[in-house]
C-alpha positions as CSV (number, residue, x, y, z in Angstrom):
1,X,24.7,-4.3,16.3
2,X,24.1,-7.8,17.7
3,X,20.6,-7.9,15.5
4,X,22.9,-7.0,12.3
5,X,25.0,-9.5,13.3
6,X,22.8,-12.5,14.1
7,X,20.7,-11.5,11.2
8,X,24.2,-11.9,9.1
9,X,25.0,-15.2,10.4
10,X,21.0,-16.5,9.9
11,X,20.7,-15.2,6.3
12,X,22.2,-18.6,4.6
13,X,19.9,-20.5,6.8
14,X,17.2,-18.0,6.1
15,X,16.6,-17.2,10.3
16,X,15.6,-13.5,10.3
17,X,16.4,-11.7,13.0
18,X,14.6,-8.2,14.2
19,X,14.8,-6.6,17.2
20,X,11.9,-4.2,19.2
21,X,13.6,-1.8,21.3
22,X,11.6,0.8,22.7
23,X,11.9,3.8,24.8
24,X,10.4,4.0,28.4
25,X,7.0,2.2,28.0
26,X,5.1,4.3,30.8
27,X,1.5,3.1,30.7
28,X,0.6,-0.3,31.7
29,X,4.0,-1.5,32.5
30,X,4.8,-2.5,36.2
31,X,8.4,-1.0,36.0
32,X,7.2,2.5,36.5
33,X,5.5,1.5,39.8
34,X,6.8,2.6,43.0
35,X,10.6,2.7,43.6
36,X,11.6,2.5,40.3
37,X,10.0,5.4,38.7
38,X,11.2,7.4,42.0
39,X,14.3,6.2,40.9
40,X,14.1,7.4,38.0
41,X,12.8,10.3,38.3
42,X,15.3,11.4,41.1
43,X,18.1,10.7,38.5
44,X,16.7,13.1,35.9
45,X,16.1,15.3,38.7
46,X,12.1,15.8,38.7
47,X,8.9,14.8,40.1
48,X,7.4,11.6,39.0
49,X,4.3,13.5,37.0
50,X,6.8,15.0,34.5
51,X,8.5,11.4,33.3
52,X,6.1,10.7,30.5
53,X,6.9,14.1,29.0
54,X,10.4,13.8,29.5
55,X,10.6,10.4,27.7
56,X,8.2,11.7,25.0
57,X,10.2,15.2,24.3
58,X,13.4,12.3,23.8
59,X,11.4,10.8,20.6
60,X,11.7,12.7,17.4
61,X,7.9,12.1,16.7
62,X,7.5,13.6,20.5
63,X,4.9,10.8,21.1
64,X,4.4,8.6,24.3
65,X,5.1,4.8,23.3
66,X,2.2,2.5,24.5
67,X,2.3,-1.3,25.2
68,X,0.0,-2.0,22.4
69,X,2.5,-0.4,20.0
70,X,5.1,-2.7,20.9
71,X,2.9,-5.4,20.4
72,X,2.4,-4.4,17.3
73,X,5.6,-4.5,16.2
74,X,6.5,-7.7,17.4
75,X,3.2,-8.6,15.8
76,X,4.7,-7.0,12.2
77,X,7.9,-9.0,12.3
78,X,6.8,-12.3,13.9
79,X,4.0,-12.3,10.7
80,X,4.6,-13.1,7.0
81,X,3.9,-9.2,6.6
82,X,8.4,-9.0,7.2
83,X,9.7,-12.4,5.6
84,X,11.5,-10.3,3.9
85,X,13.0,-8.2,6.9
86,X,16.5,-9.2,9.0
87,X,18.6,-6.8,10.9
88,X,16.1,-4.4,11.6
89,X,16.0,-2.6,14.8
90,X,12.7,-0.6,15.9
């Protein structure tokens, strides 16, 4: 709600505001490293090896979320390709 809202009081001034929030990035993030991921993985009560598939079964596309796919995204709304975009959340 706080991209809605920004995006609401930016309009007049025309400030878009988006917003990139992604699921567990797995691959190529250092997060996931060591204690962390244990962490994790401990709290959903399995081994390390089976995080990407529980993160991917959590999507409705069932599809693992890669680093370059949030770049993309950011890519999207920082580009002329969105002037037209505010409030969005992805």
């Amino acid at each position: 709600h706080l991209a809605r809202c920004l995006a609401l009081e930016g309009a007049e001034a025309q400030i878009r505001v988006n917003v990139v929030n992604p699921d567990a990035v797995l691959r190529g993030s250092k997060i996931w490293t060591g204690e962390w991921k244990e962490q994790r993985a401990a709290a959903y009560k399995m081994s390390t090896d089976d995080l990407e598939e529980h993160y991917r079964s959590r999507s409705m596309l069932k599809r693992s979320v890669f680093p370059e796919d949030i770049a993309e995204a950011i890519y999207f709304f920082a580009s002329d390709m969105s002037a037209k975009s505010t409030g969005n959340i992805v």
